[in-house]
C-alpha positions in Angstrom: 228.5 84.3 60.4 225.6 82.1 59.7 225.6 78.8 57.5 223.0 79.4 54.8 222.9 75.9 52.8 224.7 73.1 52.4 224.9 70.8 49.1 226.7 67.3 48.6 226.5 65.6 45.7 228.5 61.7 45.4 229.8 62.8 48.5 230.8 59.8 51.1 227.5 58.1 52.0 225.3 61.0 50.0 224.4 60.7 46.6 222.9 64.1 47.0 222.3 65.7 50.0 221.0 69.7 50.7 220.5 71.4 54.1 219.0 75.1 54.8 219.8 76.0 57.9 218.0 79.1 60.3 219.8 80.4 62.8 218.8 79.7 67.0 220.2 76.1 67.8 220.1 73.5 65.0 219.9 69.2 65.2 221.0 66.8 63.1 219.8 63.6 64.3 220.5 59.9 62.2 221.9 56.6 63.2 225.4 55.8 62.8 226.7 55.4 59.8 224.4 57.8 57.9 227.0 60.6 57.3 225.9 63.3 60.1 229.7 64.0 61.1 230.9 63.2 57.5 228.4 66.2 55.8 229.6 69.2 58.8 233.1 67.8 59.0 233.4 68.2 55.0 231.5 71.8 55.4 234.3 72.9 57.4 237.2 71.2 55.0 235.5 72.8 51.9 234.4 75.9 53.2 236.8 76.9 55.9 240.1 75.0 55.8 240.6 72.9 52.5 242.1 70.2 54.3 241.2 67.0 53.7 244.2 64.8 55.3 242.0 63.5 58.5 241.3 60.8 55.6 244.0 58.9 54.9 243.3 58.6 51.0 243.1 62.6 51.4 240.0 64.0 48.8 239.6 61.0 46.9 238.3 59.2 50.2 235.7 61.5 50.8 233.8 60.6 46.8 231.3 58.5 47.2 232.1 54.9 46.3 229.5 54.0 44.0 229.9 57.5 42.0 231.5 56.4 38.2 234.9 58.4 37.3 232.5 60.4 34.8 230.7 61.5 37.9 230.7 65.1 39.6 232.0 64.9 43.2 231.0 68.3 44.9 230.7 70.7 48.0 228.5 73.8 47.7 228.4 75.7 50.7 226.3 79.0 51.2 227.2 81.5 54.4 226.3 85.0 55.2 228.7 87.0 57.5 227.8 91.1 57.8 225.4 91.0 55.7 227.5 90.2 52.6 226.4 86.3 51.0 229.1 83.8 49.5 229.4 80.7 47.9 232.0 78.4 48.1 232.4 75.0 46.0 234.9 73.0 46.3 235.4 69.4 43.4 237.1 66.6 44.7 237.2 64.2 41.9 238.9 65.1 38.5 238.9 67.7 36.9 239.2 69.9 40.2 237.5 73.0 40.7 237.9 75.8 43.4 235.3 78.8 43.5 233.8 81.6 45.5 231.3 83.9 44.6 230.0 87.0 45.8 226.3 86.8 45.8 225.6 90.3 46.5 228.7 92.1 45.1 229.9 92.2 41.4 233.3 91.2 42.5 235.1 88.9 40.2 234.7 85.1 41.6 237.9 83.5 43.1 239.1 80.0 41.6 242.6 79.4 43.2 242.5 77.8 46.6 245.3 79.9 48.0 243.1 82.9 47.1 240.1 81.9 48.0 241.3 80.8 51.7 243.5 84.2 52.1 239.7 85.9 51.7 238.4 83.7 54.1 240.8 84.6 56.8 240.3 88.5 55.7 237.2 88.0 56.0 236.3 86.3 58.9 239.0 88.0 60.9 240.4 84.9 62.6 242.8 82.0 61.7 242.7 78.4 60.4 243.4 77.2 64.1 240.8 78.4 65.6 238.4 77.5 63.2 239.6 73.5 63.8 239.5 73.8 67.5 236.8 76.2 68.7 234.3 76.5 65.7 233.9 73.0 64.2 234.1 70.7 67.5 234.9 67.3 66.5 233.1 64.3 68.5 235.0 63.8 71.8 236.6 67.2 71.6 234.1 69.2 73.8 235.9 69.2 76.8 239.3 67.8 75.9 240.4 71.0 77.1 239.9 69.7 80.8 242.4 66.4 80.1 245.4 68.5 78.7 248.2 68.9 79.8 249.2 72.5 81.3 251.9 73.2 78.8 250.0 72.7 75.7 247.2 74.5 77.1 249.3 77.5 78.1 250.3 77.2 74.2 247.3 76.6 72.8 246.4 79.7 75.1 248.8 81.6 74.0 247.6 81.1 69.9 244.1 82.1 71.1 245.1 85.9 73.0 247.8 86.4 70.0 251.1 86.0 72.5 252.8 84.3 70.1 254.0 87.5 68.6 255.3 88.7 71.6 257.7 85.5 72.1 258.7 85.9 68.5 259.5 89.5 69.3 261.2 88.4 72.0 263.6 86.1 70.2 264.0 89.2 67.5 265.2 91.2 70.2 267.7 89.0 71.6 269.1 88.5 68.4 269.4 92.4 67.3 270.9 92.7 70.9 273.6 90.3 70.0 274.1 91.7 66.7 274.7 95.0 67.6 277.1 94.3 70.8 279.5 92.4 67.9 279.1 95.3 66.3 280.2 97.5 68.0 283.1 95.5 69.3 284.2 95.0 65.7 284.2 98.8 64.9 286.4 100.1 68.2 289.3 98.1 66.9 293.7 99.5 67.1 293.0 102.6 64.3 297.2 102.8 65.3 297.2 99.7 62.8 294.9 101.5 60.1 297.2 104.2 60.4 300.3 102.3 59.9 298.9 100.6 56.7 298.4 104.1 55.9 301.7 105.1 56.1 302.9 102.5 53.7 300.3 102.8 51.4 302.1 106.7 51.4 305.4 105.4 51.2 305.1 103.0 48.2 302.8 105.9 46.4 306.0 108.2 46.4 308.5 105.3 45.4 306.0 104.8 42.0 306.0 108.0 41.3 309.5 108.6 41.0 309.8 105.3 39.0 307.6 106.9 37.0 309.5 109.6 36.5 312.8 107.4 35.0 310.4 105.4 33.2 309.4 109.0 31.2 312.5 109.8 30.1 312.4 106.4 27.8 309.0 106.9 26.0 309.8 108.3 22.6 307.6 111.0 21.1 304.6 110.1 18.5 306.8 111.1 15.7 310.6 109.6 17.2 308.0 106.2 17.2 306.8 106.8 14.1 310.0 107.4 12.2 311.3 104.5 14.3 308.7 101.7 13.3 309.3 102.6 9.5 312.9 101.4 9.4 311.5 98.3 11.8 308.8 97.5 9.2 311.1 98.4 5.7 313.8 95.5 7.4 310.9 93.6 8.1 309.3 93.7 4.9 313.0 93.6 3.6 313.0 90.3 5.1 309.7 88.7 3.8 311.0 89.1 0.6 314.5 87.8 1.0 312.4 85.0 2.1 310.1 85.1 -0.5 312.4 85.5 -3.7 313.9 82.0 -3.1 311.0 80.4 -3.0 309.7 82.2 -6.1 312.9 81.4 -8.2 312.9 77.5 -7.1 308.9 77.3 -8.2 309.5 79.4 -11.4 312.1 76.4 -12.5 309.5 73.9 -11.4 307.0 75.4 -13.5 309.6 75.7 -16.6 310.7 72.0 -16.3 306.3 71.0 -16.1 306.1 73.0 -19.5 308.9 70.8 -21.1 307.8 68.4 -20.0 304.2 69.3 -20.8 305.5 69.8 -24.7 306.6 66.7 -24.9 303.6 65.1 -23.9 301.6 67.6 -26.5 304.1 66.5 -29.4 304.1 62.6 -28.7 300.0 62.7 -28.8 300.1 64.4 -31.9 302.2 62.1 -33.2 300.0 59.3 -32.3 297.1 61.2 -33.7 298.8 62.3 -37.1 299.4 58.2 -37.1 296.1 57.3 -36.7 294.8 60.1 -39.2 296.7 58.8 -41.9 294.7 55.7 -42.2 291.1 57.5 -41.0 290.3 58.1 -44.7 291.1 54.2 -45.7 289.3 52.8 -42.6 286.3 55.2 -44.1 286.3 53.7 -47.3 286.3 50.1 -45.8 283.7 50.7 -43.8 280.9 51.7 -46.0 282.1 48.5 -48.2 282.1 46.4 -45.3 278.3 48.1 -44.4 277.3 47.7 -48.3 278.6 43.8 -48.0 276.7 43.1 -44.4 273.4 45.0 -46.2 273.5 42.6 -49.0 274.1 39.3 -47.2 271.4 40.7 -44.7 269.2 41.0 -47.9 270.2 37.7 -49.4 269.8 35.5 -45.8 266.1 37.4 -45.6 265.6 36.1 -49.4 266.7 32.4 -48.5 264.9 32.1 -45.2 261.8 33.2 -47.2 262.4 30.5 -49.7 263.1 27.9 -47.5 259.5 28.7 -45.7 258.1 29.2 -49.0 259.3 25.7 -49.6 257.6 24.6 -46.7 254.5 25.4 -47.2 254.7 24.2 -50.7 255.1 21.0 -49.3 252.4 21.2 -46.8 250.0 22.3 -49.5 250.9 19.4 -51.9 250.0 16.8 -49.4 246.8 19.1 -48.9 245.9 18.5 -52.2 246.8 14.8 -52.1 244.7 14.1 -49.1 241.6 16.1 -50.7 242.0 13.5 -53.9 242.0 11.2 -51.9 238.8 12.2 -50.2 236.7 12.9 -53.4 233.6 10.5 -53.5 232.6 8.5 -57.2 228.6 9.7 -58.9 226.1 7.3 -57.1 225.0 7.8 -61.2 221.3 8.3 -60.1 218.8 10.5 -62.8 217.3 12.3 -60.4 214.6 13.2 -63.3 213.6 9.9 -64.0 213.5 8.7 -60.5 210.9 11.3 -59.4 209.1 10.5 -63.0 209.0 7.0 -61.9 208.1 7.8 -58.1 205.2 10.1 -59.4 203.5 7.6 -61.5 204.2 4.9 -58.5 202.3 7.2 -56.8 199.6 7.7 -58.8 199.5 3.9 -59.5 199.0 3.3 -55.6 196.5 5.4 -55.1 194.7 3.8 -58.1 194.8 0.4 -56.4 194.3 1.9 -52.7 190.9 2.9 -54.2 189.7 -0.3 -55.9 190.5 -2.4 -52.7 188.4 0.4 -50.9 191.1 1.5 -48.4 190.0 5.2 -49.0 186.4 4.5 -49.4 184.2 2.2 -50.5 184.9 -0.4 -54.0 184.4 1.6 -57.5 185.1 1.0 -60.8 187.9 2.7 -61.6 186.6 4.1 -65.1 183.2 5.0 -64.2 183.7 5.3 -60.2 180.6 2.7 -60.0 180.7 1.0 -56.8 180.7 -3.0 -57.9 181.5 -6.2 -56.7 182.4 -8.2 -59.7 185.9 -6.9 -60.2 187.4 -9.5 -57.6 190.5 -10.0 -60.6 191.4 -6.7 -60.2 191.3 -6.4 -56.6 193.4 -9.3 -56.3 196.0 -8.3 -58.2 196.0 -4.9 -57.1 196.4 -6.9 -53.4 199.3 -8.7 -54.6 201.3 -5.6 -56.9 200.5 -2.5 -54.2 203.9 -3.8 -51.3 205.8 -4.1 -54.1 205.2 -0.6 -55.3 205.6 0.9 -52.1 208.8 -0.6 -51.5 209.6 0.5 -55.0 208.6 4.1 -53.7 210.6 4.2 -50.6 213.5 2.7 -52.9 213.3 5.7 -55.1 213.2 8.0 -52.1 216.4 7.1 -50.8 218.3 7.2 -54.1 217.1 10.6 -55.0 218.4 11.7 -51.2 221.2 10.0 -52.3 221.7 11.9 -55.0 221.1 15.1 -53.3 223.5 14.9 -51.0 226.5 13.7 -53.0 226.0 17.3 -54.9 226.6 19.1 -51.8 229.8 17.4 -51.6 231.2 17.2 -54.4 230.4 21.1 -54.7 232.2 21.6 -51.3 235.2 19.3 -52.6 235.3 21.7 -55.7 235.8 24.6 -54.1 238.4 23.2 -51.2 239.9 22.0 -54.6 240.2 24.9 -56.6 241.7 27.1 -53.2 244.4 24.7 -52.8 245.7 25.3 -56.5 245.4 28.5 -56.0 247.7 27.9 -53.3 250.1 26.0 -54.9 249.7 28.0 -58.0 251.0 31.3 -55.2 253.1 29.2 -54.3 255.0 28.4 -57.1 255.3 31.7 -58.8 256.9 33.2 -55.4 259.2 30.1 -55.3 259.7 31.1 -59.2 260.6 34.8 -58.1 263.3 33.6 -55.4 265.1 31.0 -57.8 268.3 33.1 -57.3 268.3 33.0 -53.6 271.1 31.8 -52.0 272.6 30.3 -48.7 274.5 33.1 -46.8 278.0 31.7 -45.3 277.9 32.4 -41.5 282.0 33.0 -41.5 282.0 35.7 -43.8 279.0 37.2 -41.9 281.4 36.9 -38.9 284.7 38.1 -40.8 283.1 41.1 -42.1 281.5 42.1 -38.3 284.3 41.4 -37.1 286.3 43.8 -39.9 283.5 46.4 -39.3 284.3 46.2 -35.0 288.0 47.0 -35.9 287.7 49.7 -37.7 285.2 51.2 -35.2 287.6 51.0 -32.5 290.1 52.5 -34.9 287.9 55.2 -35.3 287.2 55.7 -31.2 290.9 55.6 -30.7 291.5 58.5 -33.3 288.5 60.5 -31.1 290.3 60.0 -27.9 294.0 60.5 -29.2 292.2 64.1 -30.6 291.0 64.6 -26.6 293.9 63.7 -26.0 296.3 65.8 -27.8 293.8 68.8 -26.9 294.3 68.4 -23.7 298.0 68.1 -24.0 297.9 71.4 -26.0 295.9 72.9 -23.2 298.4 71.8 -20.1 301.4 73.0 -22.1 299.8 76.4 -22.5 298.6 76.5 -18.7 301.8 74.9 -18.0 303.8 78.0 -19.9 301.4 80.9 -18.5 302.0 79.9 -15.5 305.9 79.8 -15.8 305.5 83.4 -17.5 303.2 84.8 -14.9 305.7 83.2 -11.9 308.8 85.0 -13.4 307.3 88.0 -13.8 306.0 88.0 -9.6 309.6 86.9 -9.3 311.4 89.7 -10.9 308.6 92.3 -9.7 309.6 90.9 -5.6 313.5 91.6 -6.3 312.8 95.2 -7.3 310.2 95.7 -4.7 313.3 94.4 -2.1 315.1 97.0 -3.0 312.8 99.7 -2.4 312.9 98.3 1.5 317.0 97.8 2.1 318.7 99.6 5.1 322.0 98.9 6.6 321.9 97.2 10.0 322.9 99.5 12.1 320.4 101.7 11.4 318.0 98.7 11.6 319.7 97.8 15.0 319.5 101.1 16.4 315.6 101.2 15.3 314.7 98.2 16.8 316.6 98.7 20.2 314.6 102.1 20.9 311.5 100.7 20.2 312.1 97.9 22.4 312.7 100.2 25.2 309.9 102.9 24.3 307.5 99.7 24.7 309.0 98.5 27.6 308.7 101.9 29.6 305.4 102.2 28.3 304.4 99.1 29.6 305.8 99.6 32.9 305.0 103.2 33.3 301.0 101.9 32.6 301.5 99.2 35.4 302.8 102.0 37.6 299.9 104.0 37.1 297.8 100.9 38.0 299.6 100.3 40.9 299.5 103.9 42.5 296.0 104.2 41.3 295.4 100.8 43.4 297.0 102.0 46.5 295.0 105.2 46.3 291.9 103.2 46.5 293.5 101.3 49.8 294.7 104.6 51.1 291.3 106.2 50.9 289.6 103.1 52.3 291.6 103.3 55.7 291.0 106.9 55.4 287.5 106.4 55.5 287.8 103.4 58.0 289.4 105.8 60.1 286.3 108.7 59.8 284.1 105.6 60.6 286.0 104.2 63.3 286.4 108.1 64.8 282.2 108.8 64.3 281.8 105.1 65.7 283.5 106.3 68.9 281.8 109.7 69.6 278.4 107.5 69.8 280.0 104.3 71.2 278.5 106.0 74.4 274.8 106.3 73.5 274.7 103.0 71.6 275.8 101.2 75.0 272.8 103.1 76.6 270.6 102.0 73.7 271.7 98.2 74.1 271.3 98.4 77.8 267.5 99.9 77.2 266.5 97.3 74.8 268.2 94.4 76.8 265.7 96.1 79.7 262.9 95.6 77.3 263.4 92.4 76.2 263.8 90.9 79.9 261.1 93.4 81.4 258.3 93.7 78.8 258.3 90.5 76.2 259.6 87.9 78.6 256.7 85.0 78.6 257.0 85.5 82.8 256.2 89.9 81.7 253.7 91.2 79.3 252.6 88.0 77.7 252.1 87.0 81.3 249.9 90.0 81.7 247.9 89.9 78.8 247.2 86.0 79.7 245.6 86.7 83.0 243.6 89.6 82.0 242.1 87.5 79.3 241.5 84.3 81.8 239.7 86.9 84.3 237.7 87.6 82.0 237.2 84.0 80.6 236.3 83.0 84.4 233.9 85.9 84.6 231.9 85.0 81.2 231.8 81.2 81.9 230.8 81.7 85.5 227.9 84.0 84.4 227.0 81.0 81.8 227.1 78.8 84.5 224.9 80.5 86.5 222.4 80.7 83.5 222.6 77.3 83.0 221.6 76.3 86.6 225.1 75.1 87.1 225.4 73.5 90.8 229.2 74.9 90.8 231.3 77.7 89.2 234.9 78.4 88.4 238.1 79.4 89.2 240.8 79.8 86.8 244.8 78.9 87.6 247.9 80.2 86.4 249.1 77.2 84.1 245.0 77.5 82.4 243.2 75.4 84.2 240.1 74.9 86.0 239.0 74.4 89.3 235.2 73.6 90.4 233.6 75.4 93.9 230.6 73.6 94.6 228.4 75.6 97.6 229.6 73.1 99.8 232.6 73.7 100.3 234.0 71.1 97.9 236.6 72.3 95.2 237.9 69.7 92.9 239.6 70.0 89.5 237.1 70.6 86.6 238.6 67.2 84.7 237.3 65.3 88.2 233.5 66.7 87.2 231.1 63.8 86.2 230.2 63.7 82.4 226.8 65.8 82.5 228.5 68.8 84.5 231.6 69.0 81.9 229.1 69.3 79.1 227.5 72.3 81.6 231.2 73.5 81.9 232.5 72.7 78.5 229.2 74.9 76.7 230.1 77.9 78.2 233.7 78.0 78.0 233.4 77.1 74.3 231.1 80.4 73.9 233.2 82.1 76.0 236.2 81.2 73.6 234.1 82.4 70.7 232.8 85.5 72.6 236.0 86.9 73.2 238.6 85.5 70.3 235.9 85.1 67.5 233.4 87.8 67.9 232.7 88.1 64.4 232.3 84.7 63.8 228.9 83.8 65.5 228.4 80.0 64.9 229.6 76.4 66.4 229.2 73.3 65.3 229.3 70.2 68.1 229.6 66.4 67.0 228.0 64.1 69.2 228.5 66.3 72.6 226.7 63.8 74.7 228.1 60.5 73.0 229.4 58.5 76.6 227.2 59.8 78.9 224.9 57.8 81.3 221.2 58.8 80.9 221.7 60.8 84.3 224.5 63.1 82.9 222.2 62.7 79.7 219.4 64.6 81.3 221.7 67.2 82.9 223.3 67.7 79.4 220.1 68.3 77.8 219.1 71.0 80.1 222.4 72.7 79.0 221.2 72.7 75.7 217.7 74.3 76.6 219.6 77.2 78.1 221.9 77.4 74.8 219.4 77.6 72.2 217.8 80.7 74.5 221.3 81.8 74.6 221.6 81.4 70.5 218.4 83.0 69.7 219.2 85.8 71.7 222.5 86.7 70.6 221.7 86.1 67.0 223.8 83.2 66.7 224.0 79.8 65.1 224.9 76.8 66.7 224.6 73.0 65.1 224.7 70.0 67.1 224.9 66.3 65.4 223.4 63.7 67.8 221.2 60.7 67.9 220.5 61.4 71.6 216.2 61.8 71.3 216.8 63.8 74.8 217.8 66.6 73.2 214.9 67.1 70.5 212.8 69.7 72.5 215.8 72.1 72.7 216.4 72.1 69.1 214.8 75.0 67.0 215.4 72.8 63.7 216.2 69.4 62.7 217.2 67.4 60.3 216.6 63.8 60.0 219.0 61.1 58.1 216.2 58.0 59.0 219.0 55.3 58.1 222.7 54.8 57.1 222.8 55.1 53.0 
C-alpha cells in the first residue's frame, strides 16, 4: 500500500493543506505546533480507522476553529494497494459525508462508514489493531514495546500471530465437553420408571374405554333426538305463549280504556270548537266594521294634522307679508327726465363759461370765438356762477342714482310681494278644502284597537281548538287501531297455543332423555379426549424408551468421543500447547529478521528473544542486558527493525509506516546514531518498494529523507 495524496481543508491548524507523497522514505519537518502529527494522525482516523475519540470533543475538535458553521470541514485521502487506486473522504462538520471511490474500477462508490471500513479490512487483509499499533506509530510509541509488561505483550503477541482463536476454541471446547457429559447423564436415566408410567397410562386407557362403552348405550339416535326435541320445543313454545297471552290481554284493555279516553278528549274539543264557531261569522262581521272605523279615523287624523300644519304655515306667511309692508320704502319723487334735461344744459352752460375764462384755451368771444379782452363782465360773472353750477351738477347726479336705485327695489319688493299672496292665496283655498276636518278622539282609537285585538285572538283560538280537535280525532283513531290490531295478535296467540299443547308426561319423559342423551354425549366426547391424551403420553414414553435404548447402544463410543476431545482441548489448544508452538515459531523468526536488520544497520549488538516476548541485547563483549536497559539511540536501532519486522511478517500486504517524532528525547549523541538508522531504512524502503513517513523537526535526519515537506511555522 502506498499513500498517494493527502487533502485537508478547515482542518485543525490547516485551512487547506495537500501532500503528494512518492514512495522510498518520506519527511515532514515543521515546528511545533504547525499540525505535522495532527495531518498523519487524521489520515489514519479518516482513512483507516474512523475514530476520532483521542480528542476529547470527538470530530468536532478536529474542525478548524476559525472555519464558520457554513464551512466544509474535510479529509480526502488517495492510496494505491495492488495496483487498484481509492479515494476516501471523510466530512466532519454538518452535514456528514462518508465516501470511497474506486478510481480505476466502475464499482459503485461506498457512503456508509460501516461499509466503507468492512472494505478496508477486505482489502488490506489485516485488522483495525494492527493498523493503530504497527502502521501509524504515534510519538513516544516506537519502542514502548521494550517498557511493557510481559503479559500484555504475550497478549498483544498473541493478536499479532492470530492465537486468539485458538483460546476461544479452547473455551468452545470445554464448554461442548460439559455439555455433552450432562447429556449423556440425563439420557441413561431408571427406563423401569418410564415403563411404569407406561403401564398406567395402559391401565387408565382400558378403564375409558369401557366407560365409553356405558356411556353408548345412552346416546339416542339422530331421529329418537329429533322426535325428542320437537315435544321439548312445542312445551317450550307452549310456554312462551302462556306467557305471552297475559300480557297481550292486559295491554289490549290498556289500549281500549286510551281510546275512551281518547274519545272523550276528541268530543270535548269539538265542543269547544262548535262554541267558538258559532260566533266566527259575528266576530267577521265586526271586524271589517271595526277595520272600516280605524280606516276612516286614520283618514280623518291625516286630514286634521294637515290642517293644523296648513294652519301653521298660514300664520308664518301672514307675518311674512306683514314684515315685507313693513319693509317697503316711499318714491324719493325724483323726474329722472327732467333732472338729466337740467344736468345736460348745466353741462353745456359750464363748458360755455369754462371757455370764456380760458380754462380750456385761450379767452374768445363766445358768439364769434374772437379772442378779446374787453369782456371782463362776463368773465366775472361766469367766475362767480360756474361752483354753483357744478355743485348743482353733482346734486343732480346723486338724485338721479337715487332714483335708480329705489326702482330696483321697489321691483324686488314687488315680486317678494306678489309670491307671498300667492302663498296665502294656496294657502287659504287648501285651508277652504279641509274646513270639515275634524279632531280624532284618542279613546275610541284605543276602544276600537282594542275591539279589533279581541276578536283576533278569538279568531287564533278558533285555529288552534280546529288543531286541536284534529289531533284529538287522530289519537282516537290511532288509539282504536291499535286496540283492534292488539286483539286480533291476542286472539291469533291463543289459537297458535293450541297448536303446541302436550300433556306432561309426555313433555317430562321428552325432556328427561334429552337430558341424558346430552349428558353421555358430553362425557363420552371428554372420554375420547382423555384416551386420546394418554395415547399421546403413552407414545411419548414409548419413544423415550427407543431413545433411551439407542442412547445406550452408543453410550460407549460417545465416552470415547468425550475422552478424545477432552485430549484435544488439554493437548492441542491449551495456551501452554499449540498456541505455545505457533508463538515461538513466529518469535524465531522475528529474532532472525531483526537480527539481520541489525546487522544492516551497523548495529553494535543483536537479539535474543524470551519466552514471555521479550528482548535481550548480546553486545560482542560479552555483555547481555535487557533491550529496555539500551540507551536511546540503540532502541531507535532496535525499535526500526522490529517494527519492519512486525510489518514483514503480520502485514505483508500493507507496505507502509508512518513514525511521529521517533527521535523526540534523545541527546544529540543517540541523535546521530538514530540518524544513521534512518540512512539504512530509506535504502531498506527503496529497495523493497515500500513507503515509510517520518514527522520530525530533528535537521539530522534531512540527508536520509528522499522527500520532504516543510510546514515553515505553526498556523
Amino acid at each position: 500500500m502506498r499513500l498517494i495524496s493527502l487533502e485537508l481543508t478547515n482542518i485543525c491548524q490547516h485551512e487547506h493543506l495537500k501532500w503528494e507523497f512518492d514512495k522510498g522514505l518520506i519527511g515532514i519537518y515543521g515546528p511545533n505546533g504547525s499540525g505535522k502529527s495532527n495531518a498523519l494522525n487524521l489520515a489514519c482516523y479518516a482513512g483507516f480507522t474512523n475514530d476520532y475519540s483521542r480528542h476529547s470533543e470527538g470530530k468536532s475538535g478536529y474542525v478548524r476553529q476559525q472555519a464558520s458553521g457554513k464551512d466544509k470541514a474535510e479529509i480526502k485521502l488517495r492510496f494505491e494497494h495492488d495496483s487498484d487506486e481509492f479515494e476516501i473522504i471523510r466530512g466532519l462538520q454538518a452535514p456528514l459525508r462518508h465516501r470511497m471511490k474506486f478510481l480505476n474500477s466502475d464499482r459503485k462508490e461506498l457512503t456508509k462508514a460501516s461499509e466503507i471500513q468492512a472494505e478496508l479490512e477486505d482489502v488490506l487483509g489485516i485488522r483495525r489493531r494492527l493498523i493503530d499499533d504497527f502502521i501509524f506509530v504515534n510519538q513516544w510509541q516506537l519502542f514502548s514495546f521494550l517498557s511493557v509488561v510481559p503479559s500484555e505483550r504475550a497478549k498483544s503477541f498473541a493478536h499479532l500471530c492470530g492465537t486468539t482463536k485458538a483460546e476461544q476454541i479452547w473455551e468452545m471446547l470445554k464448554d461442548q465437553v460439559n455439555a455433552d457429559s450432562s447429556l449423556i447423564q440425563e439420557t441413561t436415566g431408571d427406563a423401569d420408571e418410564i415403563r411404569k408410567q407406561l403401564g398406567e397410562y395402559k391401565e387408565r386407557i382400558r378403564k375409558e374405554k369401557e366407560r365409553q362403552s356405558e356411556l353408548q348405550g345412552r346416546v339416542l339416535s339422530d331421529s329418537d333426538c329429533s322426535d325428542m326435541q320437537a315435544l321439548v320445543d312445542k312445551r317450550i313454545h307452549y310456554d312462551r305463549l302462556s306467557k305471552q297471552i297475559p300480557a297481550c290481554v292486559k295491554v289490549v284493555k290498556t289500549l281500549k280504556q286510551k281510546a275512551v279516553e281518547a274519545n272523550k278528549t276528541r268530543k270535548a274539543t269539538k265542543a269547544d270548537y262548535e262554541a267558538l264557531r258559532t260566533t266566527a261569522a259575528e266576530d267577521d262581521e265586526k271586524l271589517e266594521q271595526v277595520i272600516s272605523r280605524l280606516a276612516s279615523l286614520d283618514e280623518a287624523s291625516k286630514k286634521w294634522k294637515r290642517r293644523e300644519r296648513l294652519l301653521a304655515e298660514a300664520a308664518d306667511v301672514k307675518k311674512l307679508i306683514e314684515n315685507h309692508q313693513l319693509a317697503k320704502q316711499d318714491d324719493p319723487g325724483f323726474d329722472v327726465a327732467r333732472l338729466t334735461d337740467s344736468r345736460d344744459s348745466i353741462i353745456s352752460q359750464i363748458r360755455e363759461y369754462e371757455s370764456l375764462l380760458g380754462i380750456s384755451g385761450e379767452p374768445s368771444c363766445p358768439v364769434c370765438g374772437t379772442p378779446t379782452d374787453s369782456l371782463h363782465d362776463a368773465i366775472a360773472a361766469a367766475e362767480e356762477t360756474l361752483p354753483d353750477l357744478r355743485e348743482r351738477l353733482e346734486q343732480i347726479a346723486d338724485e338721479v342714482d337715487t332714483q335708480q336705485k329705489w326702482v330696483v327695489r321697489n321691483e324686488r319688493w314687488k315680486n317678494k310681494d306678489k309670491e307671498l299672496s300667492r302663498s296665502a292665496a294656496r294657502l287659504k283655498e287648501e285651508l277652504q278644502e279641509l274646513s270639515d276636518a275634524e279632531e280624532v278622539d284618542g279613546d275610541t282609537v284605543n276602544k276600537l284597537l282594542t275591539e279589533k285585538a279581541e276578536i283576533n285572538d278569538r279568531k287564533r283560538a278558533l285555529a288552534e281548538s280546529k288543531i286541536e280537535m284534529d289531533d284529538a280525532d287522530k289519537k282516537f283513531e290511532l288509539a282504536k287501531t291499535k286496540h283492534q290490531v292488539l286483539k286480533a295478535d291476542a286472539e291469533r296467540l291463543k289459537t297458535e297455543r293450541e297448536g303446541y299443547q302436550i300433556s306432561d308426561y309426555e313433555y317430562g319423559s321428552a325432556k328427561d332423555s334429552l337430558e341424558r342423551h346430552t349428558a353421555a354425549t358430553s362425557a363420552l366426547a371428554v372420554s375420547r379426549s382423555v384416551v386420546k391424551e394418554l395415547k399421546g403420553f403413552a407414545d411419548s414414553r414409548k419413544k423415550e424408551l427407543l431413545r433411551i435404548k439407542k442412547i445406550r447402544s452408543r453410550s460407549k463410543k460417545a465416552r470415547r468421543w468425550l475422552n478424545d476431545l477432552q485430549d484435544v482441548r488439554d493437548e492441542v489448544m491449551h495456551r501452554d500447547k499449540l498456541p505455545k508452538v505457533v508463538h515461538r515459531n513466529n518469535l524465531l523468526d522475528m529474532e532472525e529478521d531483526i537480527n539481520e536488520s541489525l546487522s544492516m544497520f551497523n548495529s553494535p549488538f543483536s537479539i535474543r528473544t524470551t519466552e514471555d516476548v521479550g528482548f535481550v541485547s548480546h553486545f560482542p563483549n560479552g555483555t547481555i542486558m535487557p533491550a529496555s536497559g539500551l540507551s536511546g539511540g540503540q532502541k531507535v536501532m532496535l525499535a526500526v527493525p522490529y517494527r519492519l519486522t512486525v510489518n514483514s511478517l503480520f502485514a505483508t500486504q500493507v507496505g507502509m509506516m508512518v513514525l511521529d517524532e521517533p527521535t523526540d528525547g534523545l541527546d544529540s549523541e543517540n541523535r546521530d546514531l538514530a540518524a544513521q538508522v534512518f540512512v539504512k531504512l530509506g535504502e531498506v524502503a527503496r529497495s523493497r518498494g515500500h513507503q515509510v513517513i517520518v514527522i520530525t523537526h530533528d535537521e539530522a535526519l534531512a540527508s536520509a529523507f528522499d522527500q520532504k515537506f516543510v510546514l515553515e511555522r505553526p498556523v
